[in-house]
NUROKE-209968 format. One record per residue (C-alpha): x, y, z. Coordinates in steps of 0.25 Angstrom, whole numbers, plus 5000, padded with zeros to 4 digits. Layout:
# residues N
<<X Y Z>> ...
This chain:
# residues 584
<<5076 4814 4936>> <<5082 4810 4948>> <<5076 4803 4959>> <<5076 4811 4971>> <<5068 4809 4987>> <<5062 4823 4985>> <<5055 4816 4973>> <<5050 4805 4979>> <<5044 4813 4992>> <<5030 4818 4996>> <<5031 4831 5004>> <<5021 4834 5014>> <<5020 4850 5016>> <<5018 4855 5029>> <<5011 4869 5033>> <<5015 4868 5048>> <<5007 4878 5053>> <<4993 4871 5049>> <<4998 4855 5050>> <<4999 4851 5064>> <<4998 4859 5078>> <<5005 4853 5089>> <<5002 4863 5101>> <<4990 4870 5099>> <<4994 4882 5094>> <<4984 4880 5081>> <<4999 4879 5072>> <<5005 4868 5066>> <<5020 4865 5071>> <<5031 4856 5069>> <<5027 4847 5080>> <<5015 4844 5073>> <<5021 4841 5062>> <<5031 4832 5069>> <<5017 4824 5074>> <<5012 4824 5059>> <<5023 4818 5055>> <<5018 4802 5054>> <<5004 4808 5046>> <<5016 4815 5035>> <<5024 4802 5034>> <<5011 4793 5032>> <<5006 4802 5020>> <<5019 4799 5015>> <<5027 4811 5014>> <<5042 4812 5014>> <<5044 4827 5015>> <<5038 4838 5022>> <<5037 4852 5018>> <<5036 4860 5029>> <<5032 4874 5027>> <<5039 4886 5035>> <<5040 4883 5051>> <<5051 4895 5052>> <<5050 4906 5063>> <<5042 4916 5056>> <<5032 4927 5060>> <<5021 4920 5052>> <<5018 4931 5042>> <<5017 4921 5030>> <<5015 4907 5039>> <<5028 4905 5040>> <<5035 4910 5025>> <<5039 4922 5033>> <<5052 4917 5041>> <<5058 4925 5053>> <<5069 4913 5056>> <<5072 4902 5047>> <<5077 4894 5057>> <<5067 4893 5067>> <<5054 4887 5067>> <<5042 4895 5070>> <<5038 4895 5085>> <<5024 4891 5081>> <<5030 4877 5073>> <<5039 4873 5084>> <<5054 4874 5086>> <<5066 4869 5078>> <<5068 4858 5087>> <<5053 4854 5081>> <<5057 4856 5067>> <<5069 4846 5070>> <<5061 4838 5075>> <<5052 4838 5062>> <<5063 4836 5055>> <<5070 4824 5061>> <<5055 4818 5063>> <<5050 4820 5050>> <<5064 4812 5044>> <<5061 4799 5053>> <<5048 4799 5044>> <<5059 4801 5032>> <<5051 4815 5031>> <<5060 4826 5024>> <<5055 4842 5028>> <<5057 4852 5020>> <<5055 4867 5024>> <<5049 4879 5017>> <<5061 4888 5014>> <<5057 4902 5013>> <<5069 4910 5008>> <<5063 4922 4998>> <<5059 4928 5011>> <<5059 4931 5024>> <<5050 4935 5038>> <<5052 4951 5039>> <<5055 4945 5053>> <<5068 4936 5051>> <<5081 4941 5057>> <<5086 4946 5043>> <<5075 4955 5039>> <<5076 4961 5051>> <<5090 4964 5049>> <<5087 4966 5036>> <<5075 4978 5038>> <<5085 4984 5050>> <<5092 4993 5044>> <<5096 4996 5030>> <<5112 4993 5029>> <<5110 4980 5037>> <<5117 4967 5035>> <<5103 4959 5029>> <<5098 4972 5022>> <<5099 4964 5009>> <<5094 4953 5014>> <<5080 4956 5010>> <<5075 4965 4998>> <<5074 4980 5003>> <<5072 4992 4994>> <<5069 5004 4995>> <<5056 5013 4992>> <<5054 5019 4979>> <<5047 5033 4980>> <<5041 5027 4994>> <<5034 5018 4986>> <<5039 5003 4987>> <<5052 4999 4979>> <<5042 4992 4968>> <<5028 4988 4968>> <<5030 4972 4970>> <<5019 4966 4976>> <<5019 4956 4988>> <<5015 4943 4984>> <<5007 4943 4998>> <<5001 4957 4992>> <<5005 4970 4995>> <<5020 4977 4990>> <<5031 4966 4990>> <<5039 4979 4998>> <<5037 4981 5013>> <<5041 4995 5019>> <<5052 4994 5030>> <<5052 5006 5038>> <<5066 5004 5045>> <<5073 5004 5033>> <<5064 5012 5024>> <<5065 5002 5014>> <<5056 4991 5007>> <<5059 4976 5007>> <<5052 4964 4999>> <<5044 4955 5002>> <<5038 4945 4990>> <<5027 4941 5001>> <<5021 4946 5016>> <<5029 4959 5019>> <<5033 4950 5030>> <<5043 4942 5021>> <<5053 4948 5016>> <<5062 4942 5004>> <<5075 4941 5005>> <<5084 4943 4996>> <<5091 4933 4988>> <<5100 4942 4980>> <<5109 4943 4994>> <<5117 4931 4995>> <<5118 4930 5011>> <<5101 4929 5011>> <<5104 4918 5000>> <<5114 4912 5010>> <<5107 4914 5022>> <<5095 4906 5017>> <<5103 4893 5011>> <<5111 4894 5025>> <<5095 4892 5033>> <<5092 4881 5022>> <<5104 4873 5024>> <<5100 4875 5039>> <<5087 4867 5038>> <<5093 4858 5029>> <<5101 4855 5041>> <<5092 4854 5051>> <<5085 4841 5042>> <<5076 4846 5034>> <<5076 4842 5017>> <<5074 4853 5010>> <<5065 4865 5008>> <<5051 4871 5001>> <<5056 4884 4996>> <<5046 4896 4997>> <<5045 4906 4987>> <<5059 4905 4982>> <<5056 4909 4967>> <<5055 4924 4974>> <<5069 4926 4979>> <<5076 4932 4968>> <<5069 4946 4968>> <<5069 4956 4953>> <<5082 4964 4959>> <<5076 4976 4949>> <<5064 4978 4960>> <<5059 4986 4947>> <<5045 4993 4951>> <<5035 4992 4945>> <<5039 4977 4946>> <<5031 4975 4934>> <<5043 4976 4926>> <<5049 4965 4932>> <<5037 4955 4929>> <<5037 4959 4913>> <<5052 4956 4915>> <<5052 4941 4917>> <<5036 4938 4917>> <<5037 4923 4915>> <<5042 4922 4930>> <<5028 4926 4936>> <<5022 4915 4939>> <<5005 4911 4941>> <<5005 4917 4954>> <<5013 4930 4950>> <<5004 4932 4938>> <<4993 4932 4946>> <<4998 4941 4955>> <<5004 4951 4944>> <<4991 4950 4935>> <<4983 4957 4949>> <<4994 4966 4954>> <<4993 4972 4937>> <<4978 4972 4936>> <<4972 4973 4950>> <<4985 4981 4959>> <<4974 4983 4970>> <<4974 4969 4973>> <<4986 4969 4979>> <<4990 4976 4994>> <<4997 4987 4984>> <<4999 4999 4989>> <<4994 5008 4977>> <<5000 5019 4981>> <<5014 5013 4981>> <<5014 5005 4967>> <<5003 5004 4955>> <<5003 4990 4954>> <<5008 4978 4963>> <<5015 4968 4956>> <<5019 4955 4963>> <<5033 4952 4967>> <<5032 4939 4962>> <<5033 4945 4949>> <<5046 4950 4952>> <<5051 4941 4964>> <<5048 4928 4958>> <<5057 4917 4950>> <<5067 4930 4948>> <<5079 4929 4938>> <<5091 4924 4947>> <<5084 4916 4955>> <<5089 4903 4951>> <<5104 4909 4956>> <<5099 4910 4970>> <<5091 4896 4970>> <<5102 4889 4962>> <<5112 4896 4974>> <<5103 4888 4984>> <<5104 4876 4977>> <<5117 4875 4977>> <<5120 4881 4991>> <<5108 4872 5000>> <<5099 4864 4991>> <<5108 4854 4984>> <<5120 4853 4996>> <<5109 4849 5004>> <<5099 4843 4995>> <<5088 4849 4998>> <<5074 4846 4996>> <<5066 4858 4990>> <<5055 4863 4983>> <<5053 4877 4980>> <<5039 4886 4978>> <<5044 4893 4965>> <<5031 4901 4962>> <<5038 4909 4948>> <<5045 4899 4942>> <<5040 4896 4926>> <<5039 4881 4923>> <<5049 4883 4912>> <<5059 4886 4923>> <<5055 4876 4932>> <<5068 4870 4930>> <<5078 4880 4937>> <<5071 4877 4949>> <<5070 4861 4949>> <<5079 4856 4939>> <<5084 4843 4947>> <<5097 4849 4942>> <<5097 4862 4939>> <<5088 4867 4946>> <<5087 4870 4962>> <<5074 4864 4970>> <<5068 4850 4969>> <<5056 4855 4966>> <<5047 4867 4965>> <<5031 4871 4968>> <<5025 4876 4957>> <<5012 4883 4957>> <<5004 4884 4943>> <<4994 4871 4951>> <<4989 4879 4963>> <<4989 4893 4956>> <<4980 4890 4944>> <<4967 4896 4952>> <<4976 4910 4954>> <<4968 4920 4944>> <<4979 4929 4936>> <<4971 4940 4933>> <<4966 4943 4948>> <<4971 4940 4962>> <<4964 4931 4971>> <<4952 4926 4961>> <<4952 4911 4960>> <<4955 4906 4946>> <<4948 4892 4941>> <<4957 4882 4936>> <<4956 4869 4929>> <<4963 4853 4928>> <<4969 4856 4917>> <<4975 4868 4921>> <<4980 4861 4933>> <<4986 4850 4927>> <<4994 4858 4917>> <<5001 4866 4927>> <<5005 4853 4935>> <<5009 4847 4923>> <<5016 4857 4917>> <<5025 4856 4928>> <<5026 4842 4929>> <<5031 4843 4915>> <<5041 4853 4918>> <<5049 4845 4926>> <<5047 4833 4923>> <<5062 4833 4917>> <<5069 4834 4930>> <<5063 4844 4939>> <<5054 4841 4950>> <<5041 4846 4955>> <<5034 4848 4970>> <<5019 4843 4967>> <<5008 4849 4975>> <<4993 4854 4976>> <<4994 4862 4990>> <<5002 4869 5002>> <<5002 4879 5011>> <<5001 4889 5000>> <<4988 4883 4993>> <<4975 4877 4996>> <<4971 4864 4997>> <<4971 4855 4984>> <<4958 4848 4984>> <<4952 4861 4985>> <<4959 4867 4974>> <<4961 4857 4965>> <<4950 4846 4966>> <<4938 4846 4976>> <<4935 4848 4991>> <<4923 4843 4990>> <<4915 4829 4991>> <<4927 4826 4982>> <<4938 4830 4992>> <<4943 4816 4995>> <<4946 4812 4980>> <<4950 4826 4975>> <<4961 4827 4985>> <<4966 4812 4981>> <<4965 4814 4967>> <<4973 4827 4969>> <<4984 4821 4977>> <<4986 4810 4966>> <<4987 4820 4956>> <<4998 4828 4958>> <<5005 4820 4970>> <<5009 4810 4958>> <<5014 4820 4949>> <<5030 4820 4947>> <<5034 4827 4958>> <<5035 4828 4973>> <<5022 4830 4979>> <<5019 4841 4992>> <<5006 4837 4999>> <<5002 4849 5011>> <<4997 4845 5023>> <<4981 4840 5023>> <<4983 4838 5006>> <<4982 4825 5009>> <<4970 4824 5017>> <<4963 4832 5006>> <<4961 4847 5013>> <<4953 4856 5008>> <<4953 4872 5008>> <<4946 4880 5019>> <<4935 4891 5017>> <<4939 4900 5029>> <<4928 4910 5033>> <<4936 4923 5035>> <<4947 4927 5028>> <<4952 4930 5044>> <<4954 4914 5043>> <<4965 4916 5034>> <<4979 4916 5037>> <<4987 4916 5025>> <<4994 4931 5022>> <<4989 4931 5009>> <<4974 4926 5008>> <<4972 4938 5018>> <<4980 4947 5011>> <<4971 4944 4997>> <<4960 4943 5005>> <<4959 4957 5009>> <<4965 4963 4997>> <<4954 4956 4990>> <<4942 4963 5000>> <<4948 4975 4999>> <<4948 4974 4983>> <<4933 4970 4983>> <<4932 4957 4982>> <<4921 4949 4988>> <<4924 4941 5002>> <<4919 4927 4998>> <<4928 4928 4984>> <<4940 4933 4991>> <<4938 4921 5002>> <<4936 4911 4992>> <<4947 4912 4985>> <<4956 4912 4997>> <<4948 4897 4999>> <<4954 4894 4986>> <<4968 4900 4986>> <<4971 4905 5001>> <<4984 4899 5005>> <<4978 4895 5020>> <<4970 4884 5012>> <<4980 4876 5012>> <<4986 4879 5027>> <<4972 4875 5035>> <<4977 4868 5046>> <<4979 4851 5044>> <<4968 4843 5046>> <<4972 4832 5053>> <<4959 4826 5061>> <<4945 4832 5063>> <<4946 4839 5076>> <<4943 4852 5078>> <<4958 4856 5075>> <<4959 4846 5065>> <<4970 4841 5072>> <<4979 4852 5068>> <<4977 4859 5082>> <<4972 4861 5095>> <<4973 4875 5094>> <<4966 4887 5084>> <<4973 4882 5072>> <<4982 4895 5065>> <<4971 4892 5052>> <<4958 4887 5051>> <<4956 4870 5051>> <<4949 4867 5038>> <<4934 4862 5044>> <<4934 4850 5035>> <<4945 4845 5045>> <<4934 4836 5050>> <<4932 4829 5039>> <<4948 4831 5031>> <<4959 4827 5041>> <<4970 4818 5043>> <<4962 4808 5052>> <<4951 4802 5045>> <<4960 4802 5032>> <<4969 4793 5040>> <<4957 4785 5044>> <<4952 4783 5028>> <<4960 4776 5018>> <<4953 4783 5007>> <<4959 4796 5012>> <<4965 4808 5004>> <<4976 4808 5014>> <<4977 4790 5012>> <<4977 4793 4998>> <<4988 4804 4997>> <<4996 4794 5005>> <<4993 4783 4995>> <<4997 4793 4985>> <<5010 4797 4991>> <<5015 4781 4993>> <<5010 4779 4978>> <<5021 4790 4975>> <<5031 4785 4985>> <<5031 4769 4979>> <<5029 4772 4963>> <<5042 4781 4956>> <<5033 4784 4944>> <<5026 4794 4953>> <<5038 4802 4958>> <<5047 4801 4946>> <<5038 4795 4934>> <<5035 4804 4922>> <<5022 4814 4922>> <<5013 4814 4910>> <<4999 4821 4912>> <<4989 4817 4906>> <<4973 4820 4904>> <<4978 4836 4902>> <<4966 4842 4894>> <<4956 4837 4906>> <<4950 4843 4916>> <<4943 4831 4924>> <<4957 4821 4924>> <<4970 4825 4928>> <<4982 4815 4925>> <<4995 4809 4922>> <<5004 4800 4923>> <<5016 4795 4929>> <<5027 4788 4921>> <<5038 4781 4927>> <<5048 4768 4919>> <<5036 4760 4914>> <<5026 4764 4926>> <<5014 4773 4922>> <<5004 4780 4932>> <<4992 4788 4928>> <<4986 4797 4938>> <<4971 4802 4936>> <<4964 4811 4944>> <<4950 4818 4940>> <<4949 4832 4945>> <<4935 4832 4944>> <<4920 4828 4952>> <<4916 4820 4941>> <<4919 4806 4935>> <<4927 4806 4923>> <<4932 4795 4914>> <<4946 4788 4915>> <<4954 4781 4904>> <<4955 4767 4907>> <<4969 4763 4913>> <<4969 4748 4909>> <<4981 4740 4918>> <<4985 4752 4925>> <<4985 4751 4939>> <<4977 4759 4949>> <<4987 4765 4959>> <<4979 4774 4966>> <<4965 4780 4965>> <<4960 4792 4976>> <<4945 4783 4975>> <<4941 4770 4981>> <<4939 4764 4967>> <<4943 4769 4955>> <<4933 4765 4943>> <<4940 4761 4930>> <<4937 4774 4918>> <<4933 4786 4927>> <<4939 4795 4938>> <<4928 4798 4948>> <<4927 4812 4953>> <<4943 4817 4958>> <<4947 4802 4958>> <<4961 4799 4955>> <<4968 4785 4950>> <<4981 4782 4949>> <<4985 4771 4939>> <<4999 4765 4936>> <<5004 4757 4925>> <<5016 4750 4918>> <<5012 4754 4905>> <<5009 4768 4898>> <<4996 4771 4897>> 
């Protein structure tokens, strides 16, 4: 395995709508994040992952791009995003953007060329069909809900759209799209920026069959469905009414992920990017490849054979999803957790990489999730920072992990902003389901968890803003923020800086070995870190209560989320570090 500086990185993720508001307008921008810069380089990051600050009509917060090369009016100007850039590197700070390529906004330039007329120019640039006995082409299902098909009246025509009916994919099988794209990559790359998160990309390459029902298509090569789609698929089979389906138009609504997702004849197209912008440029990149089986993990990271750095996987954050029925909560336990972060710890341990995380703008917050919000808050959200931010990887913290915030119980769902917690929310009521049941799940799964405005002091705009921020502040910003955490030592957000200088100063913790241990518990999560003769062992108890410890006679301790650390036992979500030269 070959050393590499996207290795030895800690990447900070930025949501700018809800990090930092320069000018009152209760939305985050670039020049608060151009003032946030000194807080980023103290934590210790080396990269930023900034989400989408593209012009866009906001449909999908910003996924939904009208003008890849303009900045949304609400985040600034490009002058600004240059600025950022040139700032960000006199801290030795890289950015990465998110690169949303499956789709467009319905409002870009080539959609409306493409939706003008039926022999134009971009006709083919995104995926039209036409109707089939005025019924829609097939019955794929939106993964937003509702028919992946959206009636065009100008043309008389249906085109795709794998998400809101505002975002229509395009279609990769044209090769002036593909070209147009790479062209608006090697743009930003230009314009100073490292490399990119890719969104969605494991649905560009589309079943060019378009069979209906799209059934058929899922027996066909069912191994590609992933956790999610199965979910999906398992309620559109037993429960079609769950869906926005139109009943009347297709007997059952079956996900286009099913059908859209990690397609035979995708590699060509990414392996075509890769020759064509990634490696002439040396890109950074990591990709959200929902779809791909661990068995194939190697086509997409490979160090080299395949075509991204690294990928997201998401078998961690989707173990509470329930496959037999849509929005119900499903329990989990440790053992289960640390299997599927092991399995693909082990999976590319050869000489693939991985993107280590516990949250981001599409999740909730990981103490709430994983450990405990509670009187425990503090050492649950150290104790999980230890724990995967030390695996073999590159580890992703999002805004506000590191001070430890929690999940908000917002009142109405009208508090909600997030496309789909509203869409589920009412197909849910409308289904029968009880209020408190439907609202408490969005508390555990709603993607606006994760996108409450940062809490940086404990003001009444929490530092965020002077305005009505675009979401609700989290309350507990009075006693969660940046300020006091500053002020303490014994701090989540000191401790995840100790953490990240831990990693930065110690090559066994970026490139030693990965050998879990403790698996059959479900109190201790652990492993350890082999590098030359240098052993660490990380420990961590997931639980509220004291449990014993075996004994790690001439080990040093490295690190321990506790003010002391008593020899034998691990007190209720503490963590220790130790380190050795010698195998245990």
């Amino acid at each position: 395995m070959r050393p590499g500086w996207w290795k030895e990185s800690v990447v900070y993720q930025i949501y700018p709508r809800s990090f930092q508001d320069s000018n009152s307008d209760g939305i985050g921008d670039l020049r608060g994040i151009i003032q946030r810069l000194d807080y980023i380089h103290a934590l210790g990051a080396d990269v930023i992952w900034l989400c989408p600050v593209y012009d866009s009509p906001n449909d999908d917060n910003g996924y939904d791009i009208r003008d890849y090369y303009r900045i949304h009016e609400e985040f600034g100007t490009m002058e600004e995003m240059e600025e950022l850039i040139t700032r960000a590197g006199e801290y030795g700070i890289r950015i990465i953007m998110d690169l949303v390529a499956n789709h467009t906004s319905d409002e870009h330039a080539w959609f409306v060329e493409s939706r003008s007329s039926l022999d134009n120019d971009k006709r083919d640039w995104y995926i039209w069909r036409p109707g089939q006995d005025g019924q829609t082409p097939n019955n794929w299902g939106s993964h937003f809900g509702g028919s992946a098909w959206e009636y065009d009246e100008v043309t008389g025509e249906y085109y795709l759209h794998c998400f809101s009916r505002k975002q229509p994919d395009l279609n990769w099988e044209n090769p002036q799209v593909r070209s147009e794209l790479y062209r608006m990559m090697e743009w930003w790359i230009q314009l100073g920026i490292a490399g990119f998160r890719i969104d969605a990309i494991t649905f560009i390459k589309k079943d060019q069959h378009l069979l209906s029902p799209a059934i058929n298509v899922v027996q066909q090569d069912e191994h590609a469905v992933t956790s999610i789609a199965q979910q999906e698929l398992t309620t559109a089979q037993t429960n079609p009414t769950s869906t926005q389906a139109n009943s009347t138009t297709t007997p059952a609504m079956i996900p286009v992920i099913a059908a859209c997702l990690n397609r035979p004849g995708i590699m060509d197209f990414l392996q075509e990017m890769k020759r064509e912008v990634l490696v002439p440029h040396q890109a950074m990149t990591v990709a959200e490849a929902p779809g791909v089986p661990i068995d194939d993990v190697d086509q997409y990271v490979d160090e080299d054979e395949g075509v991204f750095n690294m990928i997201f996987q998401f078998d961690h954050v989707d173990l509470d999803l329930n496959p037999e029925e849509q929005g119900m909560y499903q329990h989990w336990n440790l053992t289960d957790f640390k299997r599927v972060l092991s399995h693909w710890q082990e999976a590319t341990s050869r000489n693939s990489w991985m993107a280590l995380y516990l949250e981001n703008h599409d999740h909730v917050r990981s103490v709430s999730k994983f450990a405990h919000d509670g009187q425990h808050r503090e050492a649950a959200a150290k104790m999980l920072a230890a724990y995967y931010l030390l695996m073999r990887g590159t580890p992703f913290i999002y805004q506000g992990q590191e001070l430890g915030m929690t999940n908000h119980r917002f009142d109405s769902i009208e508090d909600y902003r997030d496309l789909d917690s509203i869409r589920m929310y009412h197909e849910q009521r409308a289904a029968g389901r009880a209020e408190e049941d439907i609202m408490e799940y969005l508390y555990r799964r709603s993607r606006d968890q994760g996108r409450t405005p940062m809490q940086w002091n404990a003001e009444a705009g929490a530092g965020f803003t002077q305005g009505t921020p675009w979401l609700q502040i989290n309350p507990n910003h009075t006693q969660i923020n940046v300020e006091d955490q500053l002020a303490n030592e014994r701090s989540v957000l000191h401790f995840y800086r100790k953490l990240v200088q831990l990693r930065k100063q110690h090559p066994a913790l970026i490139y030693g070995d990965y050998t879990p241990i403790q698996n059959d518990s479900e109190q201790i999560a652990a492993y350890i870190r082999s590098y030359k003769q240098e052993f660490w062992s990380v420990w961590c108890n997931f639980t509220d209560s004291t449990i014993s410890l075996p004994e790690h006679r001439g080990d040093d301790i490295m690190l321990c989320n506790l003010e002391h650390h008593e020899s034998g036992i691990l007190q209720p979500f503490e963590t220790v570090i130790f380190r050795s030269l010698r195998p245990d």
